[in-house]
C-alpha positions as CSV (number, residue, x, y, z in Angstrom):
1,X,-16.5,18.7,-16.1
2,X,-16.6,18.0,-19.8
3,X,-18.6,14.9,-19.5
4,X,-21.8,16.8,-18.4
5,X,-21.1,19.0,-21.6
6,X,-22.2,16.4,-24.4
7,X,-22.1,16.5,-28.1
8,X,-24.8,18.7,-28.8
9,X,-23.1,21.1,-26.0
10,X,-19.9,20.9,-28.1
11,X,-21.6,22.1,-30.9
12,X,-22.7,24.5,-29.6
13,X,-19.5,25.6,-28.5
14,X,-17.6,25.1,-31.5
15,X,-20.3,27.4,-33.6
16,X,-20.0,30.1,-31.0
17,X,-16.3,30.1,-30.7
18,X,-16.7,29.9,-35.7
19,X,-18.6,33.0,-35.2
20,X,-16.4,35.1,-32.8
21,X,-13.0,33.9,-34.0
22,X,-13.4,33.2,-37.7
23,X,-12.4,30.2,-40.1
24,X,-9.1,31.7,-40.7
25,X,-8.1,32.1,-37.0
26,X,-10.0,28.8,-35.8
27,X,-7.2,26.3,-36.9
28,X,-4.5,28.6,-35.4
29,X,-6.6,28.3,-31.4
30,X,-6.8,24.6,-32.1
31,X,-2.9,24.1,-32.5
32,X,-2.2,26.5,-29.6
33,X,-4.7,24.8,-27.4
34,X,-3.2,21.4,-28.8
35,X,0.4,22.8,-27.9
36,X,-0.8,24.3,-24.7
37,X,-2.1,20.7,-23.6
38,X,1.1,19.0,-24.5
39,X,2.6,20.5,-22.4
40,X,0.7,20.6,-19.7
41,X,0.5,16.6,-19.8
42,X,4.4,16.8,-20.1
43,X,4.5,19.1,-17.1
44,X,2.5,16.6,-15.0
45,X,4.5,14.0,-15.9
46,X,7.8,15.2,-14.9
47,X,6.4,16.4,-12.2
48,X,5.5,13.2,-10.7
49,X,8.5,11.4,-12.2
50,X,10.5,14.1,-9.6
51,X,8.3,12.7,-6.7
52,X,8.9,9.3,-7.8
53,X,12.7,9.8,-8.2
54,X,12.9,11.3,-4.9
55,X,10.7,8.9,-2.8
56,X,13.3,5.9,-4.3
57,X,16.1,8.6,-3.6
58,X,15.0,8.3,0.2
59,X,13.9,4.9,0.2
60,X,17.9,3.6,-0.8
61,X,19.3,6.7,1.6
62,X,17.2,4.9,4.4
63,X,18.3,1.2,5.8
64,X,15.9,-1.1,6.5
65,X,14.3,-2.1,9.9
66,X,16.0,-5.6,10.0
67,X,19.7,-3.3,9.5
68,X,18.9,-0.8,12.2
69,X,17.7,-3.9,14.9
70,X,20.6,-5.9,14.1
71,X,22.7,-2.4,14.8
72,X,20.9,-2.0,18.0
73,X,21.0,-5.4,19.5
74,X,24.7,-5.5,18.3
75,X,25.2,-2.3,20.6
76,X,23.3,-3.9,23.0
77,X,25.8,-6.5,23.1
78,X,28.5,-4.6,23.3
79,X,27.1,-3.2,26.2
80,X,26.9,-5.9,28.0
81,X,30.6,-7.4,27.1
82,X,31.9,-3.9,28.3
C-alpha cells in the first residue's frame, strides 16, 4: 500500500496534514502514531508467540507415531498371549 505512494506522494501528505494540524501539534501525532505502532508490532508479536507456545504445548502433550505403534502392537500381543 505505501509502496505505490512515493516520495513526492509523501510530500504531499506531510504538507497537507502541516497545514490542517499545525507545527505545534505535528510533533505530538508523530509520537502518538510512533506509540500507536509500537504497539501494534508488540501486539503481533505476542500474538504469535501464544500460537507458537501453544503448537509446542500440543506437540509435547502428543506422543509420537513410533510410541503409539509400539502401544498397539504391544496390545496386539497381548491379545494373542491371552
Amino acid at each position: 500500500m505505501l509502496s505505490s505512494i512515493g516520495i513526492p506522494g509523501l510530500i504531499l501528505i506531510l504538507i497537507i496534514a502541516l497545514v490542517i494540524f499545525g507545527p505545534s501539534k505535528l510533533p505530538e501525532i508523530g509520537r502518538a502514531f510512533g506509540r500507536t505502532l509500537t504497539e501494534f508490532k508488540s501486539a503481533a508479536k505476542d500474538l504469535t508467540k501464544d500460537e507458537d507456545d501453544e503448537k509446542k504445548q500440543k506437540d509435547k502433550d502428543t506422543p509420537d507415531k513410533a510410541v503409539v505403534l509400539a502401544g498397539k502392537n504391544g496390545e496386539e500381543s497381548l491379545n494373542r498371549v491371552n
